[in-house]
N, C-alpha and C positions, 0 to 999 in steps of 0.2 A: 641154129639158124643164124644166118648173118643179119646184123641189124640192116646193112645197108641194101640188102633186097627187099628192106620193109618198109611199107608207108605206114608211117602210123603218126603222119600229122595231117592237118587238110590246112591249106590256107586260102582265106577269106575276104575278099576288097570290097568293103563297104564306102558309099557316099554318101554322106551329110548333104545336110541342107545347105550349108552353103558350100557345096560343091568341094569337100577334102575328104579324100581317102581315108579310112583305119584300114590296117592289116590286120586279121583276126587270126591267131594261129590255133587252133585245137588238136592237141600232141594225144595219143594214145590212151594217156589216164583221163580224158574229159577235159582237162585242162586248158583255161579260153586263156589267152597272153595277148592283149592289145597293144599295138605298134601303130605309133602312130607318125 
């Protein structure tokens, strides 16, 4: 199967209290990777 027909991340835009984004990435193995 080709990887690139797969999703197998979700990403996630949370805001803080005072009003900033994180990007939350969660890849296929569970994996959380905060971006911020």
């Amino acid at each position: 199967m080709d990887e690139s027909s797969v999703v197998c991340g979700a990403l996630v835009h949370l805001q803080d209290e005072e009003g900033e984004f994180t990007a939350l990435v969660i890849d296929h193995e569970k994996r959380v990777t905060l971006v911020s």
